[in-house]
C-alpha positions as CSV (number, residue, x, y, z in Angstrom):
1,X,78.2,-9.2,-43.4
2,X,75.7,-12.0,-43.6
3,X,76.0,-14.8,-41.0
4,X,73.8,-18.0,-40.1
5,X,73.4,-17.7,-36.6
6,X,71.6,-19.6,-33.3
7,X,68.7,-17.0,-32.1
8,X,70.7,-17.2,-29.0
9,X,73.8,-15.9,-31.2
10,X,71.9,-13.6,-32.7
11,X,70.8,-12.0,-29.0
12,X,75.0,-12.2,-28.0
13,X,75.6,-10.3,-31.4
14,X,73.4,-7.8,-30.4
15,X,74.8,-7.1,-27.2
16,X,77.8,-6.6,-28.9
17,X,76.9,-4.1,-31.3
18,X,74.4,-2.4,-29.3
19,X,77.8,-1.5,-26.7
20,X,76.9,-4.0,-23.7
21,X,79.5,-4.5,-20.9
22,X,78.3,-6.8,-18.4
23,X,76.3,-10.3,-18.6
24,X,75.6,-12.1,-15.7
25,X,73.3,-15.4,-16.2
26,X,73.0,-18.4,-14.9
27,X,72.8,-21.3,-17.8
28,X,69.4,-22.9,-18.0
29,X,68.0,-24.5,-21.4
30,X,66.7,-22.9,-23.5
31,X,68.9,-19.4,-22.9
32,X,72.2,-20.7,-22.2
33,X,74.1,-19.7,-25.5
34,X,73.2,-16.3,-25.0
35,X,75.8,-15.9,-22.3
36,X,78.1,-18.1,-23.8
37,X,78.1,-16.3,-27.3
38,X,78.7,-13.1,-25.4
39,X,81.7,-14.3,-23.7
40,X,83.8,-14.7,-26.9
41,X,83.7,-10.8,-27.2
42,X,86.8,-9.7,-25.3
43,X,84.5,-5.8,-24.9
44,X,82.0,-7.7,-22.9
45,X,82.3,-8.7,-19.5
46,X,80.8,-12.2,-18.9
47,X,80.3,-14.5,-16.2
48,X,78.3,-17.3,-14.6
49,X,76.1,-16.1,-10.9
50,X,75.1,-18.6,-8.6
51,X,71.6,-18.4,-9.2
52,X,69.0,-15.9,-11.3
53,X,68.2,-13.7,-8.8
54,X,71.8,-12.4,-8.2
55,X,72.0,-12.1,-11.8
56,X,69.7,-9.6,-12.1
57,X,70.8,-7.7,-9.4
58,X,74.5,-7.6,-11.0
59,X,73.0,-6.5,-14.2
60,X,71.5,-3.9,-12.2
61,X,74.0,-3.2,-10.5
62,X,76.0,-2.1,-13.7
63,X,73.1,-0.4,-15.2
64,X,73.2,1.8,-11.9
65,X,76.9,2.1,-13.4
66,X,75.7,3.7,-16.1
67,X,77.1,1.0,-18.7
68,X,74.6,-1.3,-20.8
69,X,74.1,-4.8,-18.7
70,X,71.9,-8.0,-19.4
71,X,71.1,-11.2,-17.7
72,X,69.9,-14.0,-19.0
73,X,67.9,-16.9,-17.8
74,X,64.8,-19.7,-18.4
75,X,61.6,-19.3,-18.1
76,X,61.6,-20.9,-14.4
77,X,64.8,-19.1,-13.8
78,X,62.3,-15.3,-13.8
79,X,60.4,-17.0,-10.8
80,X,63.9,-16.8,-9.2
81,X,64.8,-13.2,-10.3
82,X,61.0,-12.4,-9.6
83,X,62.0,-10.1,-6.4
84,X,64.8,-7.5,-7.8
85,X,62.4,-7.8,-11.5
86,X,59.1,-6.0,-9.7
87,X,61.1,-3.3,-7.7
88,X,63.5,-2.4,-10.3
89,X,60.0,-1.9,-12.5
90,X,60.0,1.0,-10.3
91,X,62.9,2.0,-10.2
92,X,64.3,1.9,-14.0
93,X,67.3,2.2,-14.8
94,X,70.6,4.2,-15.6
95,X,72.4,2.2,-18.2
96,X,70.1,0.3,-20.7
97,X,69.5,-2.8,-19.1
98,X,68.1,-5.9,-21.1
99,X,66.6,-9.1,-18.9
100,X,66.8,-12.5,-21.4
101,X,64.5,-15.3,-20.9
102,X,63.6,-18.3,-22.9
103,X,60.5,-20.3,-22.7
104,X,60.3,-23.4,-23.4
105,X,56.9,-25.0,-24.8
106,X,56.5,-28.9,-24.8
107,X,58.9,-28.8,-21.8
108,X,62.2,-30.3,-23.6
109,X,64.1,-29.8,-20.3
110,X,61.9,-27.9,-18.1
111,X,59.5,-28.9,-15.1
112,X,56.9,-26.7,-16.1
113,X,55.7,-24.9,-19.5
114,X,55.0,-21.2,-17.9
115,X,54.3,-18.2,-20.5
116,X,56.9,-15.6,-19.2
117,X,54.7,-12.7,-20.2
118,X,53.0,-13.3,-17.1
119,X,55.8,-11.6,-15.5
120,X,55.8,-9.0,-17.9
121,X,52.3,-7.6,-17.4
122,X,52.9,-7.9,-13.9
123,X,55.9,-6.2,-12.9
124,X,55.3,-3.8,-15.7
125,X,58.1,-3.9,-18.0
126,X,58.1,-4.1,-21.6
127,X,58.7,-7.3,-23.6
128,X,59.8,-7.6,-26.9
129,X,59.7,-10.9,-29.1
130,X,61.9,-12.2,-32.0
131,X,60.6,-14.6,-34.1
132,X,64.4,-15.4,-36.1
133,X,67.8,-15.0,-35.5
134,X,67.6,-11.5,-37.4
135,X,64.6,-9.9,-35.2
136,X,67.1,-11.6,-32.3
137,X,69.7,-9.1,-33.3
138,X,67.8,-5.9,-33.8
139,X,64.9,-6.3,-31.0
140,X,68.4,-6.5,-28.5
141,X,69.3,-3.4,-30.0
142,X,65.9,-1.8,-30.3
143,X,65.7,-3.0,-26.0
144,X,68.3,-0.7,-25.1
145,X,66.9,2.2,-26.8
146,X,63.5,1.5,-25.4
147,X,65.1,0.8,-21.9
148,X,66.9,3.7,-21.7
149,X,64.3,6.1,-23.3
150,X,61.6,4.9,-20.9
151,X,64.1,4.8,-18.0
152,X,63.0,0.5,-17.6
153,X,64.4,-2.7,-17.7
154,X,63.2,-4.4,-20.7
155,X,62.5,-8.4,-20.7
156,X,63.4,-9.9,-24.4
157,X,61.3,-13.5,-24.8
158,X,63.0,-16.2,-26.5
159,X,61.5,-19.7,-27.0
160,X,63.1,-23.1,-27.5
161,X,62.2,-23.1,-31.4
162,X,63.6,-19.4,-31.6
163,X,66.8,-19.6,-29.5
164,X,67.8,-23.1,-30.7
165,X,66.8,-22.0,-34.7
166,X,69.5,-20.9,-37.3
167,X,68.6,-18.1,-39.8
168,X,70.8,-15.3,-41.5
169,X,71.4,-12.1,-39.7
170,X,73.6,-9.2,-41.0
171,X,75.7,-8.1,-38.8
172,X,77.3,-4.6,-37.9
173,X,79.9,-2.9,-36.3
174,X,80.2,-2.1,-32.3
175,X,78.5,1.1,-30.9
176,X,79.6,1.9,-27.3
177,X,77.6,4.8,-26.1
178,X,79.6,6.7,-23.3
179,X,78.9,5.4,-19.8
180,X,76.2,7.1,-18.0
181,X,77.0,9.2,-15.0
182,X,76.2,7.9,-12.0
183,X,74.3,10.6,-10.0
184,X,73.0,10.3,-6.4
185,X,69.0,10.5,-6.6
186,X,67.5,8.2,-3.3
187,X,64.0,9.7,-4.1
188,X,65.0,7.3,-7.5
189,X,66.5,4.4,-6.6
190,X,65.8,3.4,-2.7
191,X,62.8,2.0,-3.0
192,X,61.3,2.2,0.8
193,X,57.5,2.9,1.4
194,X,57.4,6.7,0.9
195,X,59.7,6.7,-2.1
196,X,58.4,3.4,-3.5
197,X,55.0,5.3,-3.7
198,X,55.8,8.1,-5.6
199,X,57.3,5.7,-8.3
200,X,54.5,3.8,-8.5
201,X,52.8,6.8,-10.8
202,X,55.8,6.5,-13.2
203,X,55.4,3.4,-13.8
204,X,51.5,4.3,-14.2
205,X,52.3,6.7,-17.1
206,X,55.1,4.8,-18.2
207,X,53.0,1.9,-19.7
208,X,50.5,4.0,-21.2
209,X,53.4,5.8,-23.1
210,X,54.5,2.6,-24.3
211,X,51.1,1.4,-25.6
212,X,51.5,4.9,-27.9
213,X,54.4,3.4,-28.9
214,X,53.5,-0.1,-29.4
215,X,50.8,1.5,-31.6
216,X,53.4,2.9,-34.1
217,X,56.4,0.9,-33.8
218,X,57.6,-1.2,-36.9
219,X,57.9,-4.1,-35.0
220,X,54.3,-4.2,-35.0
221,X,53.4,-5.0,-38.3
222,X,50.5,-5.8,-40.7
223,X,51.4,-7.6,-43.5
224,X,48.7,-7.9,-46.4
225,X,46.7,-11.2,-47.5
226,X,44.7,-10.9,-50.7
227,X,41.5,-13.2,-48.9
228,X,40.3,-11.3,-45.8
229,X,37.8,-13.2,-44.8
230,X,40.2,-13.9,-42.0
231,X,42.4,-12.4,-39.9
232,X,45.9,-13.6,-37.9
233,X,47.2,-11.8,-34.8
234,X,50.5,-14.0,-33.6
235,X,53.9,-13.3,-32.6
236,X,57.5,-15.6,-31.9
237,X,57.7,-19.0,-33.5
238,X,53.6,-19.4,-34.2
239,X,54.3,-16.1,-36.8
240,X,57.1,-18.6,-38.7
241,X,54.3,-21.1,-38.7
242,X,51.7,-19.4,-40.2
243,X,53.2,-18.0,-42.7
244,X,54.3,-21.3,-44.2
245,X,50.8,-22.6,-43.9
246,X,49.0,-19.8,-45.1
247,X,51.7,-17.4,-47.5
248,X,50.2,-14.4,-47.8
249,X,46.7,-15.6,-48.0
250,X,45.1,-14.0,-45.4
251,X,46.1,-10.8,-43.9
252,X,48.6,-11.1,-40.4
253,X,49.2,-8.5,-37.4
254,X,52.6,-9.8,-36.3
255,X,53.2,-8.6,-32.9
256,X,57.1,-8.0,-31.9
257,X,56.0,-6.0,-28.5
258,X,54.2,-8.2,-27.0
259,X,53.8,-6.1,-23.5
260,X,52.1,-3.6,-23.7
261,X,49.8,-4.3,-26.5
262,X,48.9,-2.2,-28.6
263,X,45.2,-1.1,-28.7
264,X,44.1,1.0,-31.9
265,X,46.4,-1.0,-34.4
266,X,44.3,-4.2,-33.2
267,X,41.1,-3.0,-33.7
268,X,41.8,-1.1,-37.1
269,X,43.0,-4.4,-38.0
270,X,40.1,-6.4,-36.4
271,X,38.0,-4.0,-38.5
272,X,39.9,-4.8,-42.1
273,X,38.7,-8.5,-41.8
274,X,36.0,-10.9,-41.2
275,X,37.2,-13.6,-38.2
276,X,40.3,-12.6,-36.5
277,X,41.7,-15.7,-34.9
278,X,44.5,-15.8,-32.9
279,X,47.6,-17.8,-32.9
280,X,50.0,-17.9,-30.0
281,X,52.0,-20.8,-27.9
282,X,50.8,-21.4,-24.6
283,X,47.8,-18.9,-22.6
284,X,45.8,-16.1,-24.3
285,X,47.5,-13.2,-24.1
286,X,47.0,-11.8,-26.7
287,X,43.1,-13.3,-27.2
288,X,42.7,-11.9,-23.7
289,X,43.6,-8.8,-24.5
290,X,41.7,-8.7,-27.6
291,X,38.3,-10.2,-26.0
292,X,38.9,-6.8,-23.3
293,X,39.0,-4.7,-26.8
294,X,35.4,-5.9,-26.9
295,X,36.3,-8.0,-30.3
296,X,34.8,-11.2,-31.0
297,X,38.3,-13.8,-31.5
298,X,39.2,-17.1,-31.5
299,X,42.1,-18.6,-30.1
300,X,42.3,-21.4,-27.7
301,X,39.3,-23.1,-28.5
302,X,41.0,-23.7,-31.7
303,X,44.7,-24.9,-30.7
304,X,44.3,-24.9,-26.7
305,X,46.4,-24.1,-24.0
306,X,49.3,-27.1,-23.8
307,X,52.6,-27.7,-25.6
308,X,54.0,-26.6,-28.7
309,X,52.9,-25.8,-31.7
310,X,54.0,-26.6,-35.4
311,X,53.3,-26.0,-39.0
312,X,51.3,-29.1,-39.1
313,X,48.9,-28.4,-36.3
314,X,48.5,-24.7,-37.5
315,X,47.6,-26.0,-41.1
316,X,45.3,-28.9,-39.5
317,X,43.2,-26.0,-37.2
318,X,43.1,-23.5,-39.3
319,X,41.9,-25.9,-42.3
320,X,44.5,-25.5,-45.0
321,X,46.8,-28.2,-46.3
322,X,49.8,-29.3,-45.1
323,X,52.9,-27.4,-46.2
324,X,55.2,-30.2,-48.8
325,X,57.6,-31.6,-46.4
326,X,56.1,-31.8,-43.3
327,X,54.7,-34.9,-43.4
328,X,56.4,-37.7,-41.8
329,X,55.4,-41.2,-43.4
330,X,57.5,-43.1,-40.8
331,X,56.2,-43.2,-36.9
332,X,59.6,-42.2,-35.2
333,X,60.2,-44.3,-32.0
334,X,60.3,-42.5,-28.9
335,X,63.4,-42.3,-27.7
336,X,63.2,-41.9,-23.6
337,X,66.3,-40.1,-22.0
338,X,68.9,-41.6,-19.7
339,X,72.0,-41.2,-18.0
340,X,74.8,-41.4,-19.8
341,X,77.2,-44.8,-19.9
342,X,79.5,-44.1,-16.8
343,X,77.1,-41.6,-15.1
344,X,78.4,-41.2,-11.8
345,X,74.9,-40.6,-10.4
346,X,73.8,-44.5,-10.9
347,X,75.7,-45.8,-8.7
348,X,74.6,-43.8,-6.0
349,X,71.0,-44.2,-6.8
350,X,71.2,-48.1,-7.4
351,X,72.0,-47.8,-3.5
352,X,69.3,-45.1,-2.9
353,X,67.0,-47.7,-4.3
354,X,68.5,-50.8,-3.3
355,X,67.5,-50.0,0.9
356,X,64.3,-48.6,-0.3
357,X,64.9,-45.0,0.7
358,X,62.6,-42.3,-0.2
359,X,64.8,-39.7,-2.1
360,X,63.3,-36.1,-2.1
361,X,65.0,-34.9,-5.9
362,X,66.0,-31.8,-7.5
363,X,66.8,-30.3,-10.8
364,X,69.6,-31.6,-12.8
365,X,70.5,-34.3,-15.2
366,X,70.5,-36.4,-12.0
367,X,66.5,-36.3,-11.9
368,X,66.1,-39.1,-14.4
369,X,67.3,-41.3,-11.3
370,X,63.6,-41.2,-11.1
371,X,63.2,-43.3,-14.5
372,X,63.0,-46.9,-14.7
373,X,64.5,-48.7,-13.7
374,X,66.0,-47.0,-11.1
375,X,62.9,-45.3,-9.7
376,X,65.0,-44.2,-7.0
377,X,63.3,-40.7,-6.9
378,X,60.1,-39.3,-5.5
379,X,60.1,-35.7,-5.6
380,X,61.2,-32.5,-8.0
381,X,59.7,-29.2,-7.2
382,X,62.4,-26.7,-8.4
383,X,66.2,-25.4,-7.7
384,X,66.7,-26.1,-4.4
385,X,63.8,-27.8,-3.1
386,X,65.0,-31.1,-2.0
387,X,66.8,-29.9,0.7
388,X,64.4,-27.5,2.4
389,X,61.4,-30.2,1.3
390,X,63.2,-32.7,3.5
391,X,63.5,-30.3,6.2
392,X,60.1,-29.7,6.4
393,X,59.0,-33.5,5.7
394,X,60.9,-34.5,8.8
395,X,59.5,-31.6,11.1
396,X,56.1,-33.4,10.4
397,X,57.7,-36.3,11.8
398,X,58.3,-34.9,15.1
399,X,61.5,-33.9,13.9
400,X,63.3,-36.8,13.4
401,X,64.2,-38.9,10.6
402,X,62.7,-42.0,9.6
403,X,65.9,-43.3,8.4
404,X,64.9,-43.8,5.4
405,X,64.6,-40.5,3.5
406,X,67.3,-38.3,1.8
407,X,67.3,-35.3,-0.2
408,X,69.5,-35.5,-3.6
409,X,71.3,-32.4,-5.6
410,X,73.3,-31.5,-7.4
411,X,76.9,-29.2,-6.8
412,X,75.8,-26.6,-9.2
413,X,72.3,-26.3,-7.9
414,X,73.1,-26.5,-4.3
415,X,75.4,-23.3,-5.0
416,X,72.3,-21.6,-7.0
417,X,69.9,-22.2,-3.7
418,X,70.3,-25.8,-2.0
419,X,72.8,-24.1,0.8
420,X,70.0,-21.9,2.1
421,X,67.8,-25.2,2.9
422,X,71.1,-26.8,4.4
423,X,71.3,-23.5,7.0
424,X,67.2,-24.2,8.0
425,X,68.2,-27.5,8.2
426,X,71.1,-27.0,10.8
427,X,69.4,-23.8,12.2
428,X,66.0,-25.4,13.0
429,X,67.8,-28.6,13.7
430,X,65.9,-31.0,11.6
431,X,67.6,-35.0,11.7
432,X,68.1,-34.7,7.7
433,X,70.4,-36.3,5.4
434,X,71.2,-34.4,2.1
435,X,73.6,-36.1,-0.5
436,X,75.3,-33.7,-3.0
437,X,76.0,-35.4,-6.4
438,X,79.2,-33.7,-6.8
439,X,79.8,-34.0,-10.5
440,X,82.3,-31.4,-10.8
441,X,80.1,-29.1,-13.3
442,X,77.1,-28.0,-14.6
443,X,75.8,-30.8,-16.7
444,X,72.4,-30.9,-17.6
445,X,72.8,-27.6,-19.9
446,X,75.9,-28.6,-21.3
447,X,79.0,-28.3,-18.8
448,X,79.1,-25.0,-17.6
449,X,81.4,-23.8,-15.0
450,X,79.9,-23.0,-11.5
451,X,81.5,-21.8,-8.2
452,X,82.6,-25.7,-7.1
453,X,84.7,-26.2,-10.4
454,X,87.5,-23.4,-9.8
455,X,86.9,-22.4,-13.1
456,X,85.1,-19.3,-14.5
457,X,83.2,-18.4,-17.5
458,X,86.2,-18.2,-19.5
459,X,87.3,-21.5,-18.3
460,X,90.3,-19.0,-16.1
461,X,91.5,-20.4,-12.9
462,X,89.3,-18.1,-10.1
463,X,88.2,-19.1,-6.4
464,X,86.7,-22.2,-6.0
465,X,84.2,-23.3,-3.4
466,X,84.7,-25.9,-0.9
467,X,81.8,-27.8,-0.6
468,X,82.8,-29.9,2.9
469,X,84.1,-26.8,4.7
470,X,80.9,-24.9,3.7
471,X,78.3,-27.1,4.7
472,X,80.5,-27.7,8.7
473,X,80.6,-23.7,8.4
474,X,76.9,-23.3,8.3
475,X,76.6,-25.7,10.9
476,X,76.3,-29.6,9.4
477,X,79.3,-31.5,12.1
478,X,79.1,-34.5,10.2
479,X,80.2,-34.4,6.1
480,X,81.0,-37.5,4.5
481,X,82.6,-38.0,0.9
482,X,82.4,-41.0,-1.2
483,X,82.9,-42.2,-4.6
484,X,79.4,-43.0,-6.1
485,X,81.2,-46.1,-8.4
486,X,81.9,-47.6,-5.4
487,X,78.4,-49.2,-4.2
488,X,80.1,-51.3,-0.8
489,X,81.5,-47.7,0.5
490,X,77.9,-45.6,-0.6
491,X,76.0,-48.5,1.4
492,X,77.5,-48.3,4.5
493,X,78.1,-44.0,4.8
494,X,74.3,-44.4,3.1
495,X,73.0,-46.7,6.5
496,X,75.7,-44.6,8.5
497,X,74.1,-41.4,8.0
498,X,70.7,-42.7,8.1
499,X,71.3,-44.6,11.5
500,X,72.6,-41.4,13.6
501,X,70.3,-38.9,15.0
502,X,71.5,-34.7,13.8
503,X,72.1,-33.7,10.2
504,X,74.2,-35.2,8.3
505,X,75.5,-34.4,4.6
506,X,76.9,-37.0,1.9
507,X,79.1,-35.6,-0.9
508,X,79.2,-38.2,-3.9
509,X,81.8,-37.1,-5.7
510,X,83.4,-38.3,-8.9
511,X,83.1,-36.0,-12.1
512,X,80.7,-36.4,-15.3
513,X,81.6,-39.0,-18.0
514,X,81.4,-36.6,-20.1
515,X,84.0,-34.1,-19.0
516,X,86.9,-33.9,-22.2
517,X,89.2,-33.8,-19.3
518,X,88.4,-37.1,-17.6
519,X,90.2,-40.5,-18.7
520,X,88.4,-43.9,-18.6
521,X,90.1,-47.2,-18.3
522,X,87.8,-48.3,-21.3
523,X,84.8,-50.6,-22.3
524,X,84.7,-54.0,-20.5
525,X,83.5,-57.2,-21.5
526,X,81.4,-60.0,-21.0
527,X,82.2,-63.8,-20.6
528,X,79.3,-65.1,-21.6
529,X,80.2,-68.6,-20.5
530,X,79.7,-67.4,-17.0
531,X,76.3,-65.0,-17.5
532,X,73.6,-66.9,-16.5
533,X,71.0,-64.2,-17.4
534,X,70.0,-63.4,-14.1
535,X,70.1,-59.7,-15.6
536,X,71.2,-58.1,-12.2
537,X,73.3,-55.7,-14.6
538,X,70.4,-54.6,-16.1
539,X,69.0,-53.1,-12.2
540,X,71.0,-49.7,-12.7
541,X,69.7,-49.0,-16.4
542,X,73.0,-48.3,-18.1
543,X,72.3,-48.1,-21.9
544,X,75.7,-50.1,-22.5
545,X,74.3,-53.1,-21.4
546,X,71.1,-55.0,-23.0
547,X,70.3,-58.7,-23.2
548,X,70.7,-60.7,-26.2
549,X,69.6,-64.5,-26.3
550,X,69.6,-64.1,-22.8
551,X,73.4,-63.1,-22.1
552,X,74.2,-59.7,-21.4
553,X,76.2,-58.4,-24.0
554,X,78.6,-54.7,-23.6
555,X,78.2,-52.1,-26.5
556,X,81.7,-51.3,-26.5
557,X,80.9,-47.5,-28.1
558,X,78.9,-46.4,-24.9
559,X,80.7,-48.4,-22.0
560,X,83.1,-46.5,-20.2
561,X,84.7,-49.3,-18.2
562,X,83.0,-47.6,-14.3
563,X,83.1,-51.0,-13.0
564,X,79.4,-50.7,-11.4
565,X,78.2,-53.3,-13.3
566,X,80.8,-55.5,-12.0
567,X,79.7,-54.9,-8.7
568,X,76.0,-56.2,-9.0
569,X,77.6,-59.4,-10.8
570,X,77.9,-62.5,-8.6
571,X,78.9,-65.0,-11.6
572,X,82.5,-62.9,-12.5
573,X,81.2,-62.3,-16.0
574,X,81.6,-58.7,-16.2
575,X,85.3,-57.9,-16.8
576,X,88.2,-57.4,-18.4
577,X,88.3,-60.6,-20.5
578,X,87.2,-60.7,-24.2
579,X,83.4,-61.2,-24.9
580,X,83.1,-65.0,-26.2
């Protein structure tokens, strides 16, 4: 049967019918409909971890088993996983075990545009690399073969333009393979110094097999051109690109294995054409490899290092027309992002702002607190890093706060790794304040359940974590809880915290507009008799509000009646009564 299908669909389909049994993820853009696809098939289990790293070592955990396992994750999410990833290079596996993550060139929703085959090369593992929803289905298949032939883990690289893309696929039927025995073998599988050393060999020989492979595999394929005066090498998304520039023009290696490399295929190919140019998203890895080959290539001198490519910037580089249809005649206004109408986050960081605090961030929706006009934001590193940066930025002040920094994050991230910085804080006894924007969900990739909401991957009832009595029982005596739409109560526990001298934690609590479940008194209005156009409403950036003739007027299809606004208006015209 023939079905149009998200890449990311296409990777949960393939987990299906390749047998897997266990998914453990955590969602980060762009890889989180990978787990969520997978959870709609009653013979997989599926669930949310706390962060990456433990991920990975559930999936490993049930490939120990013996039953097929995969995790899935971002690009920055590997850096996370990065520990169990190199040792388990070592170790391989038992049951197939399949390691998802999804890059994301021109940084959509990321902090940083890192090319995951850097991890790859380094821990050693193969990597394999759809370019459509259809190679999505049969490369997941294909990884367990290949991870459970050469005994590894085997990374499958998604991009933004791949996993978010819709092409057919035809589907098949569920193959379980029987579950592995588990058999006791510590010179396998405990990886201390004089049995870690031993593997290190395997993995040696086991790359080196795989370039034999990657030399014959179908994956990695040359398709004919009838002008060779040049050459493509590509792979992913850049492959779908030049072939609608270029058709079958000039002849194409298309790489699906992108580590290892092969090594005879590329220069049998480099040797059937004139200039061999290579075209791949972000840095030369395969150009590198190529240059090693001793071949003469180009590559990033043509289409550089940063962002993301398309048809149009292939076509421009490589000298050919533009494909009909990709041409835009109109400029399209840039369209900056914002919190939502009712975020419960601007409240809070109208405060932050308004007593000029400096407000260590952290990754979430919540990070555009540092866009205008709020501004109220100073610092994003990574998952977790607000708390233990604040730690360490008041240990350089002799320890003590200035009273006038915070660290912000979110419920969901503090869970993934913001608790460990709240222990150094309380351990090392740092005077820190740490407010947890306690939106009761995963937001910024889409409302995903996490271990605060009591709600699993299913949406089933399951234990839910209590943020107060977890941050007294690592040691934090004073917790505070306020609601963030309420700016009199946020400025005085705000000053409170600031003004006393141990560690202190803030829960701002109040769920996301955006939740089906929550109810909202509805849009309100203003009396434009009484606006003078001081345009104090305008200080916390809600996109409800904007200035007309100099009156504020309400867009009635955003507001969600929070009442913030209300707050910051001395006149009374921001109510309940009808706009005039």
């Amino acid at each position: 049967m023939k079905k149009l299908l998200l890449g990311n669909e296409a990777v949960a389909r393939g987990l299906y019918e390749a047998g897997c049994s266990f998914v453990s993820s955590y969602p980060g853009t762009p890889s989180t409909e990978i787990t969520e696809a997978a959870a709609k098939y009653d013979e997989i289990y599926a669930e949310w971890a706390p962060n990456e790293k433990v991920a990975m070592e559930a999936a490993f955990g049930a490939s120990f088993a013996g039953k097929r396992s995969f995790c899935g994750m971002k690009h920055v999410g590997l850096n996370v996983a990065a520990d169990p990833l190199f040792t388990i290079s070592y170790t391989g596996v038992n049951g197939g075990m399949i390691i998802g993550v999804a890059d994301d060139p021109g940084m959509h929703s990321s902090q940083n545009e890192q090319d995951s085959r850097h991890h790859a090369i380094a821990a050693k593992v193969p990597m394999l690399e759809p370019s459509d929803s259809e190679e999505a289905l049969e490369f997941t298949k294909l990884a367990y073969e290949l991870s459970e032939k050469y005994d590894t883990p085997v990374i499958m690289k998604m991009c933004t333009r791949v996993s978010h893309s819709q092409s057919l696929v035809e589907t098949g039927g569920r193959v379980e393979p029987e579950q592995k025995p588990y058999v006791k073998n510590i010179q396998k599988y405990v990886m201390m110094p004089g049995m870690a050393i031993k593997r290190h060999p395997v993995v040696e020989q086991r790359t080196l097999d795989l370039i034999q492979y990657a030399e014959t595999t179908p994956i990695n394929r040359i398709e004919e051109g009838s002008d060779k005066s040049v050459g493509i090498i590509t792979s992913s998304t850049s492959y779908q690109y030049v072939k609608e520039v270029l058709g079958d023009k000039h002849p194409v290696l298309k790489l699906g294995m992108v580590n290892p490399l092969p090594v005879e295929k590329i220069k049998k190919f480099a040797e059937s054409v004139g200039e061999l140019i290579v075209v791949e998203e972000l840095d030369p890895i395969i150009e590198n490899h190529c240059k090693t080959l001793g071949l003469k290539v180009k590559g990033k001198e043509l289409f550089g290092l940063l962002g993301e490519f398309s048809q149009n910037l292939v076509a421009e580089k490589l000298g050919e027309p533009v494909p009909e249809g990709y041409t835009l005649e109109d400029e399209i206004p840039v369209r900056p992002p914002v919190m939502c109408a009712g975020c419960p986050h601007r409240g809070l960081f109208y405060t932050l702002k308004k007593n000029n605090v400096t407000v260590l961030g952290d990754i979430g929706c919540y990070t555009l607190g540092a866009a205008a006009p709020l501004g109220a934001m100073e610092y994003t590193i990574c998952m977790g890093a607000s708390v233990s940066g604040i730690h360490g930025f008041n240990k350089a002040n002799g320890g003590k706060s200035d009273g006038k920094t915070v660290a912000v994050i979110g419920d969901s991230t503090f869970m993934h790794s913001g608790v460990t910085g709240l222990i150094n804080i309380a351990y090392n006894e740092s005077n820190s304040t740490v407010i947890i924007l306690d939106n009761s969900i995963t937001g910024m990739t889409g409302h995903q359940e996490n271990p605060t909401t009591g709600r699993n991957l299913k949406g089933d009832p399951c234990t839910k974590i209590d943020l107060e009595t977890l941050c007294r029982s690592v040691g934090i005596k004073r917790v505070r809880v306020v609601d963030p739409y309420n700016l009199k109560e946020c400025d005085d526990v705000l000053k409170e915290e600031l003004g006393v001298d141990e560690p202190s934690v803030i829960i701002a609590r109040r769920p996301c507009a955006l939740l089906k479940y929550v109810k909202h008194p509805g849009p309100i209005s203003c009396d434009s008799t009484k606006c003078v156009g001081c345009r104090s409403c305008m200080n916390i950036g809600c996109p409800a509000i904007s200035i007309v003739d100099k009156k504020a007027v309400i867009d009635n299809t955003l507001c969600t009646g929070c009442g913030v606004c209300e707050q910051l208006c001395k006149f009374g015209a921001l109510g309940a009564k009808k706009e005039a």
